[in-house]
Structure formats: structure tokens, C-alpha cells
N, C-alpha and C positions, 0 to 999 in steps of 0.2 A: 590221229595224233598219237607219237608214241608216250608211255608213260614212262617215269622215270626209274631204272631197276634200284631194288634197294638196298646194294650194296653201295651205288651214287647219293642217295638217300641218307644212308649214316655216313657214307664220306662227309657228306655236306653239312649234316649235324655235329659231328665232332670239328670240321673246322672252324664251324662256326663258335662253339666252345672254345676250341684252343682262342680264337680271335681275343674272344672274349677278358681270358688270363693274363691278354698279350703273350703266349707264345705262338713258334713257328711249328708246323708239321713232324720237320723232322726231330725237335724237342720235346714233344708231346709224350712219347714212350719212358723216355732216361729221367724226366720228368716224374710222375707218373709212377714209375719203380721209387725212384729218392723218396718223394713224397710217401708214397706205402712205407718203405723203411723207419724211415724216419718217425712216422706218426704209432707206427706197431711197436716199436722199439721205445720211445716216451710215454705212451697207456703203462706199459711195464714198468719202467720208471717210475712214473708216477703211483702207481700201486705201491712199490717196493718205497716210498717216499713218506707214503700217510701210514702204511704200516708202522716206518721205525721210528718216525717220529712219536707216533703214539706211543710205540714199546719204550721208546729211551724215554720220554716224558715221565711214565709211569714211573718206570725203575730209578732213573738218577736225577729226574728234574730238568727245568732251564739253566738252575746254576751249574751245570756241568755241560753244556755248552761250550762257553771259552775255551774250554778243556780240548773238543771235537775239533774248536775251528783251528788250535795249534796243533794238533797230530793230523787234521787235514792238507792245512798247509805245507807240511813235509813229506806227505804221500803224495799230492799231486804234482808238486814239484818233481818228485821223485818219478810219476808215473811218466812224467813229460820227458824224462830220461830217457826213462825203458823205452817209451814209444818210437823214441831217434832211433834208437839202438839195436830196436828190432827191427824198422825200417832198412838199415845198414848190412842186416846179415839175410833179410827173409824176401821174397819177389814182396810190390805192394800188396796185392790182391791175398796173398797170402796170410798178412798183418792185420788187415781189415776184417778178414773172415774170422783168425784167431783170435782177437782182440774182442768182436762180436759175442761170440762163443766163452768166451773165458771171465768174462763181464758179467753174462746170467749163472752159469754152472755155480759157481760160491753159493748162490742164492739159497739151491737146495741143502748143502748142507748145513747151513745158518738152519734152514725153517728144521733139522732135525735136531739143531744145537737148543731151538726154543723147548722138546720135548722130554730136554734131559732133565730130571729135575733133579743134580746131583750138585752138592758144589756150587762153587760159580760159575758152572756151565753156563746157563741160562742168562747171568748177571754179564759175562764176558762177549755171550754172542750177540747180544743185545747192541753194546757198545760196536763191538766190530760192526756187524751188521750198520749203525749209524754211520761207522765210518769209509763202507763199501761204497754207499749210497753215493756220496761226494766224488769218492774213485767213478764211481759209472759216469755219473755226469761227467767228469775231465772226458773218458774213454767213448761215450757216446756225442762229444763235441767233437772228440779230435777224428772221429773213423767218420762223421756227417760230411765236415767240413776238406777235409781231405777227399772223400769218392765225388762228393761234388765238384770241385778244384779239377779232377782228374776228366770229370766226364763232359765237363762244360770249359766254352773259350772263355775269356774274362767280358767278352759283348753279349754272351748269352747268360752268364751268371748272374746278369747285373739284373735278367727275367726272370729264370729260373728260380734264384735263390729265397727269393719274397716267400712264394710259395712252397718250397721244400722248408724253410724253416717254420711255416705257417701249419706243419705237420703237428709241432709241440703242441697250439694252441686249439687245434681239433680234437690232439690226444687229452687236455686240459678237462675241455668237455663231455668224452665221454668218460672221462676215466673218474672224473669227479660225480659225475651223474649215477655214473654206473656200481661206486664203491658202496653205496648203503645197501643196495641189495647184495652186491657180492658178499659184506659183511655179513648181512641176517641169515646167506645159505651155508656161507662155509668157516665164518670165524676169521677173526683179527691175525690169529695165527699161519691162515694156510692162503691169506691172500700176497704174504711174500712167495709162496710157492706160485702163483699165477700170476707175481711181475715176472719171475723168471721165466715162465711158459711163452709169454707174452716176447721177452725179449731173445730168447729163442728161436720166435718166429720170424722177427723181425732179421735175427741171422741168417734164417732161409732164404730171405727175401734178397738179403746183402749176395750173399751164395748165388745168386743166379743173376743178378745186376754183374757181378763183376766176370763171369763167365760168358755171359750173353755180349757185353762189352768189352773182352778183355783186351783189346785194341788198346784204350782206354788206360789201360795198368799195365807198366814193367815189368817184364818178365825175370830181369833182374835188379838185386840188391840196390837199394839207394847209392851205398859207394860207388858201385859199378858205373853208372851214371852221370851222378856226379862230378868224377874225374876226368869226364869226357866236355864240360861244360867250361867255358875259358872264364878266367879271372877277372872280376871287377875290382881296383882301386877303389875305397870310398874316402873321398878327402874329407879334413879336418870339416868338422859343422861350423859354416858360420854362425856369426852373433845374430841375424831374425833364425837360423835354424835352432841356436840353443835357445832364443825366447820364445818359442813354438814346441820345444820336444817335452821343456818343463813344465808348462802348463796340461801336454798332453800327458804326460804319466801321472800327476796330479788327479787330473780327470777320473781315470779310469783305479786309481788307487780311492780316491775320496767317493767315488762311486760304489765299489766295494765295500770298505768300510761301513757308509753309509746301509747298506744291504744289511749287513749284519748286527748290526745296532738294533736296526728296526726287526729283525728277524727274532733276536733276543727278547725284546720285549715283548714279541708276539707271541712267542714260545711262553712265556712266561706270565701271560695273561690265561692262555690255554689251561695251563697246568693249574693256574689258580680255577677255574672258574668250572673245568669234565674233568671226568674221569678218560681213562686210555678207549674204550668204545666210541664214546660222543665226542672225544678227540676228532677220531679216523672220521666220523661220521660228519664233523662241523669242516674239516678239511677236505673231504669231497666235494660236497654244496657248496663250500665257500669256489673251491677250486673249477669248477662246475658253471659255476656263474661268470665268477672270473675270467673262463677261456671263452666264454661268450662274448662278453665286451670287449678281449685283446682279438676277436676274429672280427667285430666290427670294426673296431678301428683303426687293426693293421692293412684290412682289405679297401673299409673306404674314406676312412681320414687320414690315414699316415701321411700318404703323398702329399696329399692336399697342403695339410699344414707346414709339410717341410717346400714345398714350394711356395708356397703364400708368404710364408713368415719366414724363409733362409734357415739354412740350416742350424746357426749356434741358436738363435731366437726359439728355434725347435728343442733344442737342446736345454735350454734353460727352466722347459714346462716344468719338467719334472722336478729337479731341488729347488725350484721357484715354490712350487704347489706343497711340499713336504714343508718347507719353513712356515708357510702360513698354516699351514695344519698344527705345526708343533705351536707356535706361537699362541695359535688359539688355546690350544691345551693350556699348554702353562698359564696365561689368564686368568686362565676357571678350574686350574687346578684343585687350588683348594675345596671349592663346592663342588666338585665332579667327583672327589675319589669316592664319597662316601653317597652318591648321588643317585636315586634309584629311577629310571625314566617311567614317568607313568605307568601302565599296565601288563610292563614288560616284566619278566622274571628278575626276583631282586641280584643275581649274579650278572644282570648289565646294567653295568654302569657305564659313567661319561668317559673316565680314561679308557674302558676294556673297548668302546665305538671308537674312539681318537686312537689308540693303538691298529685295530682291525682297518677305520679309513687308512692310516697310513699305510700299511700293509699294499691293501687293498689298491691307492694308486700309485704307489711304486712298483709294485709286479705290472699292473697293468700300461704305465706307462717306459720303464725298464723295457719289456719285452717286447714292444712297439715303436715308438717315438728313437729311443735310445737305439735299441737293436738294429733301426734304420740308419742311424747317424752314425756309429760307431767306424762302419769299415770306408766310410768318403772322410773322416779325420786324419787316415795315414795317408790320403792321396795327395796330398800340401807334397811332402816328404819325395826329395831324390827319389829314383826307383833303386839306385844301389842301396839305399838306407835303409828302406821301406818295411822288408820283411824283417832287418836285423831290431827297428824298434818293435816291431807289431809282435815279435815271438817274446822279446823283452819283458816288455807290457803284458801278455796276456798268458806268458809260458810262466815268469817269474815273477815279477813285483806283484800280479794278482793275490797268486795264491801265498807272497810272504806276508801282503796287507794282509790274507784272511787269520795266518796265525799271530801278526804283532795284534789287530782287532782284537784277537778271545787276551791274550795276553792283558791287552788296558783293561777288557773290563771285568777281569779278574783282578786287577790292580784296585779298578775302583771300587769294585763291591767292598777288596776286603780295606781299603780306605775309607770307607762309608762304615764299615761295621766296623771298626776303632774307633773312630772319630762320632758316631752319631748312634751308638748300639738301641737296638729295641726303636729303631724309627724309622720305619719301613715307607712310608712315604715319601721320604727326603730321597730315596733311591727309585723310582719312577720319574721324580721331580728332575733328577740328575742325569738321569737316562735321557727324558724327551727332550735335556735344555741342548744333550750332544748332538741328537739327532737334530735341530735348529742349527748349531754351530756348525756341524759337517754340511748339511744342506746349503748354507750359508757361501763356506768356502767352496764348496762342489761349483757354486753357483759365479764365484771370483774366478776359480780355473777358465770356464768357460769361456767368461767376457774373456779373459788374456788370452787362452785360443783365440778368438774373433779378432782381436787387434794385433794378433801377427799373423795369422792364416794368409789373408791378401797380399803380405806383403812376401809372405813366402814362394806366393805364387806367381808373384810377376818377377820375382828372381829366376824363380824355373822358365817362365816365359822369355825373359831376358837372355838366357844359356840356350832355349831351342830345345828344354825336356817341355813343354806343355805344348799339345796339340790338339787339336778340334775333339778328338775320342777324348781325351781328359776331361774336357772341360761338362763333358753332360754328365759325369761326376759329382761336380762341383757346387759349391755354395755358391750361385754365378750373382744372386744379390749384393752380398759382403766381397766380391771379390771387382765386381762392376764398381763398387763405391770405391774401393782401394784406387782402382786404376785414375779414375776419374781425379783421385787428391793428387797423384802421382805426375798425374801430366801436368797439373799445373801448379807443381813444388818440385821438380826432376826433369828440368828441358833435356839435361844429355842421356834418358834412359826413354824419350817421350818415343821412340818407332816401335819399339817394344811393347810399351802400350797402347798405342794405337791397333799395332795390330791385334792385342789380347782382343780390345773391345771390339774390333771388326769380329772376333771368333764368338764373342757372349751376346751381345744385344748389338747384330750392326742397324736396327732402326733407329738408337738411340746415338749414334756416332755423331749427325751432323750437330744435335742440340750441343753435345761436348765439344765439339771439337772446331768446330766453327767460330767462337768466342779468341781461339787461339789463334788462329792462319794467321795474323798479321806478327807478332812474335816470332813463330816459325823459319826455320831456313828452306828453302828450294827443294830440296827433296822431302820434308817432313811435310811442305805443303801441298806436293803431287802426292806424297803417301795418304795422306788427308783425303783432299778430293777424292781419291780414288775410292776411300772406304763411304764417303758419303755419297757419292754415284746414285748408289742401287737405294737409296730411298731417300729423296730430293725433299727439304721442310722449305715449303715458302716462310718457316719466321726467322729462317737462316739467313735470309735475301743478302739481308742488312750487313752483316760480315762479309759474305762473298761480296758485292758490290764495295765494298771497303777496302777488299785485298786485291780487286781488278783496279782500283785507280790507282794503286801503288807500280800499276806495270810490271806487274814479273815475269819471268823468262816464260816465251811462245807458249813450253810446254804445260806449266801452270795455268799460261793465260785460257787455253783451248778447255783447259779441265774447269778452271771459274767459268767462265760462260757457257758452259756447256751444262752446267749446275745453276748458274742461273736462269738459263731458258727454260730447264726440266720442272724446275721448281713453280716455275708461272704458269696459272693456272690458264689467265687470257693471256698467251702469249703475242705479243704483236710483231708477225713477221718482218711488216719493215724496217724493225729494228736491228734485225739479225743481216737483212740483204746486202748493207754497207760492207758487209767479212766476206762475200764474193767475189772482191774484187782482185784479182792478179797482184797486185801489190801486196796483197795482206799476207801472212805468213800460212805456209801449204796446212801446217797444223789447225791451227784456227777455222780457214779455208773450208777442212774436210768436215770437220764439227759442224760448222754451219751450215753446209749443204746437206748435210745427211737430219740435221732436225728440221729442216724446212723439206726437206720430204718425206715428210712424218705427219709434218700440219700444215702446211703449204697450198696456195689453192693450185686448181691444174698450173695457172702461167707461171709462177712460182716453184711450181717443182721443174716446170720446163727450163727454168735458168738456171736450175741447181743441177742438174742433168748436163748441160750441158759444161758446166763447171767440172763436174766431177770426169764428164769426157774427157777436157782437155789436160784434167791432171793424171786420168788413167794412160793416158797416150804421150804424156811428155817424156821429154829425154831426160829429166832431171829425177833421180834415182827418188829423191826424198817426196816429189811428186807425186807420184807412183805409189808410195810406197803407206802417205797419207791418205790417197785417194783409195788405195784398197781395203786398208782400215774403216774407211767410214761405209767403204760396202755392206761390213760386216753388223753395224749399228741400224742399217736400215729395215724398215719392214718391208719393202716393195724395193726389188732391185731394176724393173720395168726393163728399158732396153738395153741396160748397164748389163746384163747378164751375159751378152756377147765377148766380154771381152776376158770375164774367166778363163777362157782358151789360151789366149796369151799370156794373161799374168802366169799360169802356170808354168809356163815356158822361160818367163823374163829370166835376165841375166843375171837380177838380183836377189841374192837369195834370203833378202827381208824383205822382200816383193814375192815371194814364192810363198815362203813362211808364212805371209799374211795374207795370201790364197785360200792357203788350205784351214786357217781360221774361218773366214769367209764362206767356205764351202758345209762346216761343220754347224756353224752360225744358222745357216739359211737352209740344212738338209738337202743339199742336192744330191739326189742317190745317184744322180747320170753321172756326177765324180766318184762317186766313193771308191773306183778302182783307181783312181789318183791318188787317194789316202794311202789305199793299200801301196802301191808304185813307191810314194815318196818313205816306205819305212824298209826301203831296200839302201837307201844313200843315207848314212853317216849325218849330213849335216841336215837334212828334212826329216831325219828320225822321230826327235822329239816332239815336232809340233805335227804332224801326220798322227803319233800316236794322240796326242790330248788332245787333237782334232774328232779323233777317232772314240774316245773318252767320251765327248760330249753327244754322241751320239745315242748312250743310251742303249737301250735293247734294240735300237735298230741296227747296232751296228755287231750285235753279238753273232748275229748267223756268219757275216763274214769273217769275223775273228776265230771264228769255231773252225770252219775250212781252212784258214790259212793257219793256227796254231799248232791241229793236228798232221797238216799233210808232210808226211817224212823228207820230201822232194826239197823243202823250201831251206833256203839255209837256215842254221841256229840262229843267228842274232833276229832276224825278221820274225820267227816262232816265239821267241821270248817276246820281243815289244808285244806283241800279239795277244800272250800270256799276261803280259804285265798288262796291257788295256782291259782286257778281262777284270783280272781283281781289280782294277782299278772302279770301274762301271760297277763291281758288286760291291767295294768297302762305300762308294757315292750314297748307293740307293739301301744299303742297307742301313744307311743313319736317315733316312726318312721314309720307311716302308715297314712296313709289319710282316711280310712276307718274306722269305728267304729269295734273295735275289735271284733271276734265271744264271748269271755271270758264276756265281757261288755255286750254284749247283754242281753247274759244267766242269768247275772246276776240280771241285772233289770228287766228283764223278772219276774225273784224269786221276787225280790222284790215288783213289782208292785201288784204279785199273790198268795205271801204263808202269813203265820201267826207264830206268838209264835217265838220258839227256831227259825226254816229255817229264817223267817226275821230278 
């Protein structure tokens, strides 16, 4: 027996890994680097984070806050400039690297601005240094989120990116674990000097990601590019697109807000309660713990609950959970402020636990729950829109909420200190009632998202932007129950949804849509049938047997009773034997012979046999042409399989066409040089290739010989090409593996020239 060497050995352990992640092989490396970046580059951060806050605590307080978050908001605004702009003049890769780089360097000379003790040296580096801190994060989201964009498709990002952003909350970990010691060996002072080391490194990392990939990143300027890219029109937004964009900037501004409020008083419990040491020190452990529980529950609850519970219902946890937090508070305000918990140190009180929970599950549900939801809210949205709001929202109105925020509550302290001097209570009391009230409204935005998201989306369904890759996107709960009000309050938009709901839950089609078929017109009730085909409900019976006595046209009728039979579980054939007869219509006819030899006893399929003979052999084109069709339905084609020869021959070329269904249906490899044959003729083109489609990997070795061989004409190479992707975009929405189709293909890509690429 041979053994297995072990380079096969860790091949098969790291796939099994990657499995694991849900990634594919070839993602596993770019993966892998992002993730390293990302997580080296936020340890830094984060150091550089519990440092200034301690330092500015110390020095200027939480009441200089507001102060941070208005000169914040105009730097980042500001830096979201620069970033366009340098983008415009400089290759990408080159922006990313510099931007990396230019992020940590300040760092050092802040930690020697701390040593000056002249002046307001010390009191002014302090402040900058706070206000660095904010610039890194803009510059550390925009260089993450940008080389990820670059180095993944938008079907691998949607893998990918869980885990590259799942970087911050590892870095959360140790960086909060690891602070009290780094504090005890080297001081409060010189751990600004080892975020920047930190984030340094993390530039290396970037430095050799964009190098090793540089595929991946333009070589020239953004203009350069750009102008090469044709112009989209975006027309006027209709009225559900403006009752959707205003609830969504809402969102994400009362989210904000919200952030900073609670951020405030957390700051400002700190400062009451350590000094600048046990600051940094209760910011580690806290931060520490905290990236513990957002790495549990990003890895094995996020999913879960936004599938379980729909996406806005996900969305709601969190200003749902802050209002009863705050609410509680205020309660017990009064007996909590002054309130010492049993055997605990008398500096914790009720409000300083009611401030730290809220903290507590807002970071951890923000960075989880929310962080998940956030980028499937712009998917509602036109794609020409798409990016113009999402840069909107997250380049501008963020960071102007974050300076109008320090602005009010600079307004209200010093309205509180007019109005109420020397009564420091009533300003906690005033603080946690906003944080209720914004949680409150956070909480109304979202319902009014939910009640036009759905309906946003069967507009886009209705127009022909939503298609099957979209929808695994989507909130398919809230966007299923839309459809469902819509077909039965919208007869003239009902194909549209029908088809959405064939795309979301077609198990659930017949329960819907079977109440309707008698309302329906003739085509909306073959569209019907059709989508309830593939999963037959006997409690449907009752409607279909209700829309067969109404007699509707052949084509209908063949599809009702073809749905009625499927659906019976004892089906009793003599039922069906009466539609064998010559007289009955060929459609009908061919339905019934092909399910009675399916469940038929032998003499019974002998009659349907023989049936099917005489309509594969007749002169009458429609004959023919039904009887081929129900070739294709069957499981056992027995001696019918003779006459494949001719059909392929016939004269008619919807008797041809429905051949080479037939052929693809039932994998007869002894044709499949007939597949190939019929994508040489113009009118056998189409259905030879989605004949060929269906095939699967078995049909990929022939497509591989006939795409590449220089000899064949173009157009035949392309279908061939086009059957390819097509077989790998199939299977790559239900496979975890990188398609063999996709492979081949990039393979060509990376390797040929001219016409082949």
C-alpha cells in the first residue's frame, strides 16, 4: 500500500481549512495577506487609540470632546478629498502604499512632541495626536476597503470580506489583552511609538500584497481610467426610490450620532472614576473581552440571525437593545447615581455599569449584526445610483453628523449649565434620555427601510436590473412577503412577480400562486404553472382542478393536468388513459403519455409507446413536435430512442430544436457530436449550446477542444466559450469549489491573445 506524501497531506489539510472558512483554493493566499494586513495594521491602531484617549482624558477631559468630533469631521471630510485626488494623479498601488506609510510616520513625531516639556508642546500634541487617531481610521477603512474591491470579484467578496474585516476583532483581542503588559514594560508614553511600529508593519505587508498582485492594481492614475469607462445616465429617483434613500441616510446618520453620544458619556464616566494609567488599562480588558464576544458572534451567530430573522429585524437588535438599556437607567436613575453595588469598589456605581453595558453592546453589536447589514442596504438601489449614494452616506453626511453631534452637545451642556448651574445630575439624566430618543428614531428609520426596500425591489425586478446573483444578497424574507401583497393588489405588474418569487423561494410558488390562476389571464397562467412544475403541493389540487373545469386554452390545459397528476401521490392511471386518445389535443396527448411511463404498469406504458410512436412518425409538424418534447420528460425512453436519428434530421426546425433538448435531458454521449454539428447553423445555435449548458462537466472536455482549436470558425469558438462560463457562473452558485469551467477559463485568459482573449 502506498502512503500518502506529505506535501498531499497538507494539501488536504489546508483544503480542508479553506472548506471550512468557505473559501475557494485560489482565494485562500489574497485572503490570507488582506486578513494579515488588516489585523497588524488595527493592533496599531488600537494601541495608538487607548494611548490618546488616556492622554487627552487626562489633559483636557470628556468636555472637550465635541470639540474633537467638530475638527474631526472636517479632517475626514477633508481626507476623503485628498484620497480622490491622489487616486487621480498617482497609480493605485502607489496610493495604498503611500497612504499606509504616511498614516504611522506622524506617530513618531507626536511620541517626541509628548517629551517636550516646553510650552504647549505637550498640551497641543496631545490634541493632534486625538485628532490623528480619527484620520487613521478614515485612511485605514478607505486603503482595507479599496485593495479588497481590487483583489476580489464581487462573488468572492461577498466570502472573503467576513473574514478580512474579522481582522479588527482578532486585533481587538490581542491588542487589548496585550496592553497592560506592554504598559507595565514601557509606559503610557512609548506605546504610541509601538502602534506606529505595528502599523508600519502592517505597510510591509500592504507592500508586498500589491506587488505580488499587481495585476490586481493600475498601473495608471484613476483619470486615466476612468475616461476610458462610457457614461451612465442616472434618471430622476422615483417616489419608493426617494421613500427608501431617506430613511436610508437617516440610518446611518442616527447610527452615528447615536455612536457618539454613548461614546461621550463613556468618556466621561472614565474620567470621573481613573486616572490616565487605569484608563489605558480598563480600555485594554474591556477591549480584550469585547473582541472576544464580536469574534463569537460574528463567526457563529451573525449569519444565523440575519437569516433566521431577515435582515431589518437584524437591524433592529441593536437600537432596540440601547432603548431598553437607556430606559432602564433612567428608572433607577435617581437611586443608581449615588448607588454603591455591594462589595464592589465605591467608584461603581449603577449609572457608570448602565453607561459601560451600553458601550459594551453597541460596539459589539455595531461591529457585527450592523457591519453585516450595512453593504446589502445599498443593494435595493439602481446600480447607476448605487455608489453615488453609498460615497454620499459614508464619505459626507457621516463624518458632518459626527461634527453637527459634538456641536449639540456642546450646545446642551452649555444650556444645562445656564439653565440648571451646580446640578450635575440632571446632565447624565439629559444625556441617557438622548441616547433613548436617537435609539428610538434609529429604530423608526429602519422600520421605513423595511416598508420600501420590497417594494424597491420589484421595481428593479420589473425593469430587468434584479437577477438570480442579486437576490442571494438580499433580505429574501421582507422582499418574498412584498411580492406576495403585490400579486394580489397589482394584476398588471403580477409576471414580474411571479417570476421574482420563482428566483426567491420557488417551493413556496404553488401555495401563492395557485389561490390566483382563476383571475389570471392565459399567459400569466402558463407563467404560473410553469414556476409551480418543479415542486407539485397536493393542497394545491383544489385550485388547479378549479382552473381545468374552466377549459382553458390546450396549452394551459396540458400544464393543469400535468400538475395535477404530479401532485397525486396514488395516482390512478385510468384517469389519465382517456387523453390517449387521437382526438385529444397532441399537447395534452404528449403530457399524458410521458407520465404514464413513469407510473404505468408494463401494458400501460405499451399504449403510451405506442402513442408516442404514432406522434413521433406523423406528418403533422405539431405532432412531432409534442411528441419530442415529452421525450424529454421521460425517465426510460425504451424503444423510442430509435427514432432520435430522424428527429434530428426532421424538416422542422422546432422538431430539431426539441431534439437536441431531448438529447441533453437524457445525456446521450453517442449525440453529443450532434450538439457540437448543430452550433455550426445560425438557427440550431442557441439551443445546441443550452443543450450543451446542461451537460455539466461532462460536456466541458468537448468544449475545451472545440473553443481552443484555431481551425474552427469564430462564431462556433465563442458559443463554446459562452457554454463554458456559462456551466461555471451554474455551478458556481451551488458549489463551494471553483468550477472546472472557470478555471479553464482563466487559464485562456491569463495565456492566449487576440480573438481567444
Amino acid at each position: 500500500m502506498k502512503l500518502p506524501s506529505p506535501t498531499r497531506l497538507k494539501g488536504d489539510w489546508v483544503r480542508t481549512i479553506l472548506e471550512w472558512v468557505n473559501l475557494r483554493p485560489e482565494e485562500g493566499e489574497r485572503t490570507l495577506l488582506m486578513f494579515a494586513f488588516h489585523t497588524t495594521t488595527s493592533i496599531g491602531l488600537l494601541w495608538l487609540e487607548y494611548s490618546a484617549i488616556a492622554l487627552f482624558l487626562e489633559k483636557y477631559g470628556a468636555k472637550w470632546l465635541p470639540v474633537i468630533y467638530i475638527a474631526s469631521s472636517v479632517i475626514c471630510s477633508g481626507l476623503g478629498v485628498l484620497y480622490s485626488w491622489l487616486q487621480s494623479i498617482l497609480p493605485l498601488r502607489s496610493v495604498l502604499v503611500a497612504i499606509a506609510i504616511l498614516a504611522a510616520l506622524p506617530l513618531l513625531v507626536f511620541r517626541l512632541g509628548l517629551e517636550i516639556e516646553y510650552g504647549y508642546i505637550t498640551v497641543v500634541t496631545i490634541f493632534l495626536l486625538r485628532l490623528w487617531m480619527d484620520a487613521v481610521y478614515i485612511l485605514n477603512d478607505l486603503n482595507s476597503q479599496v485593495a479588497a474591491n481590487q483583489l476580489f470579484n464581487i462573488r468572492e467578496i461577498k466570502r472573503t470580506y467576513p473574514l478580512i474585516s474579522s481582522g479588527l476583532l482578532v486585533a481587538d483581542v490581542l491588542s487589548g489583552f496585550s496592553l497592560p503588559l506592554l504598559l507595565l514594560l514601557v509606559g503610557l508614553n512609548n506605546v504610541v511609538a509601538f502602534g506606529s511600529g505595528m502599523m508600519l508593519l502592517g505597510a510591509l505587508i500592504l507592500v508586498y500584497l500589491c506587488q505580488h498582485y499587481q495585476q490586481a492594481f493600475p498601473n495608471s492614475p484613476a483619470r486615466q481610467w476612468e475616461e476610458m469607462e462610457p457614461d451612465f445616465a442616472v434618471r430622476q429617483p422615483s417616489q419608493s426610490l426617494r421613500q427608501y434613500v431617506i430613511p436610508l441616510f437617516a440610518f446611518f446618520i442616527l447610527g452615528e450620532a447615536l455612536y457618539l453620544l454613548i461614546e461621550f458619556q463613556y468618556m466621561g464616566q472614565l474620567e470621573d472614576k481613573l486616572d490616565s494609567s487605569a484608563i489605558a488599562g480598563f480600555l485594554g480588558i474591556f477591549s480584550g473581552t469585547l473582541g472576544l464576544f464580536e469574534l463569537v458572534t460574528q463567526w457563529f451567530i451573525s449569519s444565523r440571525v440575519i437569516d433566521r430573522f431577515g435582515l431589518f429585524l437584524s437591524a433592529m437588535v441593536l437600537p432596540g437593545s440601547l432603548s431598553v438599556i437607556g430606559l432602564v437607567t433612567l428608572a433607577n436613575m435617581a437611586s443608581w447615581l449615588n448607588f454603591n453595588i455591594g462589595l464592589l469598589p465605591s467608584w461603581i456605581t449603577g449609572l457608570f455599569i448602565s453607561v459601560v453595558l451600553l458601550r459594551f453592546v453597541d460596539e459589539l453589536l455595531r461591529f457585527t449584526l450592523i457591519a453585516s447589514v450595512q453593504p446589502v442596504l445599498f443593494q435595493a438601489l439602481p446600480s447607476g445610483l448605487r455608489s453615488v449614494v453609498q460615497t454620499t452616506v459614508q464619505g459626507i453626511a457621516k463624518p458632518m453628523t459626527t461634527g453637527i453631534t459634538g456641536l449639540g452637545i456642546l450646545a446642551t451642556i452649555g444650556l444645562l449649565d445656564w439653565a440648571f448651574p451646580n446640578f450635575e445630575p440632571l446632565r447624565h439624566w439629559v444625556f441617557i434620555l438622548m441616547v433613548v430618543i436617537f435609539a428610538l428614531l434609529w429604530l423608526l428609520s429602519t422600520w421605513l427601510m423595511r416598508a420600501n426596500y420590497g417594494s424597491l425591489l420589484l421595481i428593479n425586478a420589473e425593469q430587468g436590473r434584479l437577477g438570480s446573483a442579486n437576490t442571494n444578497l438580499l433580505d429574501t424574507k421582507t422582499v418574498f412577503e412584498e411580492a406576495v401583497k403585490r400579486l394580489k393588489t397589482e394584476p398588471k405588474n403580477r409576471s414580474a412577480y411571479i417570476q421574482l418569487l420563482y428566483q426567491m423561494a420557488p417551493e413556496k410558488a404553488s401555495k401563492v400562486l395557485s389561490p390566483l390562476l382563476g383571475e389570471m389571464s392565459t399567459d400569466l397562467q402558463r407563467q404560473s404553472l410553469e414556476v409551480m412544475l418543479p415542486y407539485p403541493n397536493p393542497d394545491c389540487l383544489k385550485d388547479v382542478s378549479g382552473l381545468i373545469d374552466q377549459r382553458p386554452p390546450v396549452e394551459v390545459l396540458a400544464l393543469a393536468l400535468r400538475y395535477l397528476w404530479l401532485a397525486q401521490e396514488d395516482l390512478n392511471i385510468r384517469t389519465i388513459k382517456p387523453y390517449l386518445q387521437p382526438a385529444v389535443d397532441p399537447t395534452v396527448r404528449a403530457t399524458a403519455a410521458a407520465l404514464i411511463m413513469g407510473r404505468g404498469t408494463p401494458k400501460e406504458k405499451f399504449e403510451a409507446v405506442k402513442t408516442l410512436r404514432r406522434m413521433l412518425t406523423s406528418k403533422k409538424e405539431q405532432e412531432r413536435l409534442m411528441g419530442t418534447r415529452a421525450l424529454a420528460e421521460m425517465d426510460y425512453l425504451e424503444s423510442l430512442v430509435v427514432y432520435i436519428d430522424d428527429l434530428l434530421r426532421d424538416k422542422s426546425l422546432k422538431v430539431r430544436c426539441a431534439c437536441l433538448e431531448v438529447i441533453a435531458a437524457k445525456r446521450f454521449e453517442k449525440y453529443y457530436p450532434s450538439l457540437v454539428k448543430a452550433l455550426y447553423y445560425t438557427s440550431t445555435r442557441n439551443a445546441a449550446r443550452m443543450a450543451l449548458v446542461k451537460q455539466g462537466d461532462e460536456a466541458i472536455p468537448l468544449l475545451r477542444v472545440l473553443s481552443e482549436d484555431i481551425h474552427k470558425p469564430d462564431p462556433v469558438r465563442r458559443q463554446a466559450w459562452m457554454a463554458l462560463g456559462e456551466i461555471g457562473r451554474l455551478q458556481a452558485i451551488t458549489q463551494k469549489g471553483t468550477p472546472e469551467a472557470m478555471k479553464h477559463l482563466v487559464q485562456q485568459l491569463m495565456s492566449s491573445w487576440g480573438t481567444t482573449r
